[in-house]
N, C-alpha and C positions, 0 to 999 in steps of 0.2 A: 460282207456277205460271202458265204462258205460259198466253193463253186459246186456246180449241179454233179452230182455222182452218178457215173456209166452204168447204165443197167445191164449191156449186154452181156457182161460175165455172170451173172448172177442168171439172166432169163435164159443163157445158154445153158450153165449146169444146171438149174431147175427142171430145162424142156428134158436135159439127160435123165434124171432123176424120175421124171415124171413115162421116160420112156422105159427105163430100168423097171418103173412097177406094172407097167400097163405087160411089158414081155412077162415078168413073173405070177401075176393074175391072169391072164390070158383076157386081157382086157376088161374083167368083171370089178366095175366100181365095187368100194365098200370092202372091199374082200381086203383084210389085212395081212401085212408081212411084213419082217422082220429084216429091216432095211442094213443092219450094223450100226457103226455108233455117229444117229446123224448132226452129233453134233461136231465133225471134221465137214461137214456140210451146209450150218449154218443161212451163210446168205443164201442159198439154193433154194433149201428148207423154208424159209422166211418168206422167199420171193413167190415159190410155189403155191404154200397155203393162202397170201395177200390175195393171188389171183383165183384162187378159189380150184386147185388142181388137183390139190391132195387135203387129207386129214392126217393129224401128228400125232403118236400116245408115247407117251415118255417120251427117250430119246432114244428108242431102235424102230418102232412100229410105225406104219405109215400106210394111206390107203387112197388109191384114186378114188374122186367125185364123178358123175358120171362126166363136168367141165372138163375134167382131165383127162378121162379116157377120149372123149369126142377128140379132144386136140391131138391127144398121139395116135388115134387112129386117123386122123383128116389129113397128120403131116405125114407118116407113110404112104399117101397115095404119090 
C-alpha cells in the first residue's frame, strides 16, 4: 500500500495561487487573468480547482469562484 501523500505543499501553494488572483481581480469571482505558464504549477493548480477555488482555461487563464475569493478574503482577516 503506497504511503498517504502530504497535502500541505500543494494546499499551501494553491492558498498562494489563489491569493495572487483574488489581489489581481480585486476580489471579483469570475473575472479572468492571465496567470503565466500554470503548468510550473501543476499540483497547486490541481489542488485549487479540486477544492472548488479557482476555474482553469488552457494553461495561463485562471479565475476565482466566488469559494475562492470568500477564502482569500476570510484568511486576510
Amino acid at each position: 500500500m503506497p504511503d498517504p501523500v502530504d497535502e500541505r505543499p500543494q494546499q499551501q501553494d494553491a492558498c498562494k495561487l489563489v491569493h495572487a488572483l483574488y489581489t489581481a481581480t480585486e476580489g471579483r469571482p469570475m473575472d479572468w487573468r492571465v496567470m503565466g505558464d500554470l503548468a510550473d504549477k501543476r499540483a497547486a493548480v490541481a489542488y485549487a480547482v479540486e477544492q472548488g477555488w479557482i476555474v482553469v482555461e488552457g494553461e495561463s487563464r485562471a479565475c476565482l469562484t466566488a469559494k475562492g475569493a470568500t477564502l482569500a478574503r476570510q484568511s486576510q482577516l
